[in-house]
N, C-alpha and C positions, 0 to 999 in steps of 0.2 A: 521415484518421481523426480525429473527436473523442471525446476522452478529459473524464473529469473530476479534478480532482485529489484523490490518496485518499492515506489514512496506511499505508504499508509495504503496498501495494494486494496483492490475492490474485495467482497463480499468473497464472490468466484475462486481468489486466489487460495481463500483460507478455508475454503468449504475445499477444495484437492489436498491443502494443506494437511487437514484435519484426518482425511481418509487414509493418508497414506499410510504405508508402514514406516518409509524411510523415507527421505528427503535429500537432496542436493541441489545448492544453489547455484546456478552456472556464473562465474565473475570474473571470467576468458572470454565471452563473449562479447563482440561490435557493440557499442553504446548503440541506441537507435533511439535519434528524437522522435517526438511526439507519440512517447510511448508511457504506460505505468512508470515506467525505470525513473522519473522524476516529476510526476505527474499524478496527480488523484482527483479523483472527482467529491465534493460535498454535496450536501442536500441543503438549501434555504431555502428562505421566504420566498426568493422568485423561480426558484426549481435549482438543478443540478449547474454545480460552479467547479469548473477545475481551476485546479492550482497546482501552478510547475516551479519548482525548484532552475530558478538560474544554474546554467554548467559554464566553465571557463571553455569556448571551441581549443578543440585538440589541435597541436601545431600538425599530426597525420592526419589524414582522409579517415581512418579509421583510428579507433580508439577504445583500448579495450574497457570495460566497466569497471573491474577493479582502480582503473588509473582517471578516470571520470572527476574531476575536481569539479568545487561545489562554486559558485560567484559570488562576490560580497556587496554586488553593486544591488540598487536595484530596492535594499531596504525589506527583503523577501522575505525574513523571519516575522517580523513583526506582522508584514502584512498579511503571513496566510494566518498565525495564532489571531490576529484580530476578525479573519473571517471565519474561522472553526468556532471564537468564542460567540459571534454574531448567526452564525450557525444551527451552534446548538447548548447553548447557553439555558435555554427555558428547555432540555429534554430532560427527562427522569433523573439520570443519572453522570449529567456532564461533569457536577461538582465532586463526585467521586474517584474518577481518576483525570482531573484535570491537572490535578498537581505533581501527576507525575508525566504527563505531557508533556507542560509549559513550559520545562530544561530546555526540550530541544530545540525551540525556538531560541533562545538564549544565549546560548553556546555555538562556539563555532567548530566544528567536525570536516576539516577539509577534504574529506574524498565521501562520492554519493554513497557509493557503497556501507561505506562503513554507517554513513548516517540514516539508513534504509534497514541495515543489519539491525541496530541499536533500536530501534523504532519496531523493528519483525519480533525482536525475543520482549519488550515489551508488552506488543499485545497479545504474541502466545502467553505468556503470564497472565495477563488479565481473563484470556479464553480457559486456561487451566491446559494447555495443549504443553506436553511435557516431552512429544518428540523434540531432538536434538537437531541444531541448524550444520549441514556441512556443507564445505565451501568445496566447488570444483576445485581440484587443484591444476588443472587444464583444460585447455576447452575440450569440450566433450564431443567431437564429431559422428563416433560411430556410435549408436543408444544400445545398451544392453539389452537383450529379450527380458522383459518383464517389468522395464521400467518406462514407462508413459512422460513424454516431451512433452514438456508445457507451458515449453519459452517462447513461442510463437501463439500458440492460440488464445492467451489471455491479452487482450488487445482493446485500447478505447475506439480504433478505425475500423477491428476488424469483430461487429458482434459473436459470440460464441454459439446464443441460443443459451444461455445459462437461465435460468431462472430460480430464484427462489423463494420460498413462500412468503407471503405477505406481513409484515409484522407493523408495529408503531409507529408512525413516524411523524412528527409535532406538525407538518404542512402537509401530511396528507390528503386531511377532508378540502384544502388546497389545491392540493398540486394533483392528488392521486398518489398511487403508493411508486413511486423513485427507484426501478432495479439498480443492481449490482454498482452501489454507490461503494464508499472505502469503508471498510471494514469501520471505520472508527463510529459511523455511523450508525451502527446495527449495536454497536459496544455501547453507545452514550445512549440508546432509546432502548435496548433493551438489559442491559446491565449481566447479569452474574446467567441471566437466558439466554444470552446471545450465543453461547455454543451450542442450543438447540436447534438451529437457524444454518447451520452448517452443514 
């Protein structure tokens, strides 16, 4: 399986994640705005809220993702942890790993990747998913027979058709039930279940 590296990536990413046998993260390839790569979507009170990670523009047209620096302007840590806590504060299970969250707001991790990595092997922890993360060591242009590309179609512009079954979600009887929001959201409402859901 190739993956791209995404911020707190949707439901989608971790339900391939989960199936795979093997995994590799491609981190040679184009940054591409307005993509997961720094961007996730939550679920509130007024329905689905993205939040994107400031990036420093690359002084090239192109820029690979390993080299993707993070912006300090902007106030952005504080602000997305105040709407994840505004979020999902009242779900089952926020208060349980909230405290290993709220570092990463905190701390400053200058390159996206690394702060997308760090954030991936935490919620595999939390999911109990004990596949190992490997990093492209180049970009990958030709795909191997047997391995499934998956840097393109996991997309907030471009739907997949993913679906997955309906589970809790504290604005439901609200909103309705919220697809393929970020993974954290299925963690905090459905807790130590949510790799059923995958």
């Amino acid at each position: 399986m190739l993956l791209s590296s995404f911020y707190l990536a949707p439901v989608e990413y971790y339900s391939v994640f989960f199936r795979a046998s093997s995994t590799v993260i491609e981190v040679y390839e184009n940054y591409q705005k307005q993509s997961y790569r720094n961007r996730c979507n939550i679920v509130g009170a007024n329905g689905s809220m993205a939040l994107s990670i400031p990036v420093e523009k690359p002084s090239a047209v192109k820029c690979r993702m390993k080299d993707v620096r993070i912006a300090d302007h902007g106030n952005w840590r504080h602000l997305h942890w105040n709407a994840i806590v505004s979020a999902y504060s009242s779900t089952p299970f926020f208060e349980y790993y909230a405290d290993e969250l709220q570092p990463f707001y905190e701390k400053r991790i200058p390159f996206l990747v690394d702060f997308n990595l760090q954030l991936h092997e935490l919620i595999c922890g939390w999911l109990r998913i004990e596949q190992p993360t490997n990093l492209s060591p180049e970009y990958v242009a030709e795909i191997p027979e047997g391995v499934a590309d998956h840097r393109e179609t996991i997309h907030p512009k471009r739907p997949s058709g993913f679906m997955t079954r309906p589970y809790y979600q504290v604005f439901r009887d609200k909103l309705g039930f919220i697809q393929n929001a970020s993974i954290i959201d299925l963690v905090f409402n459905m807790g130590n279940e949510a790799r059923l859901w995958l």
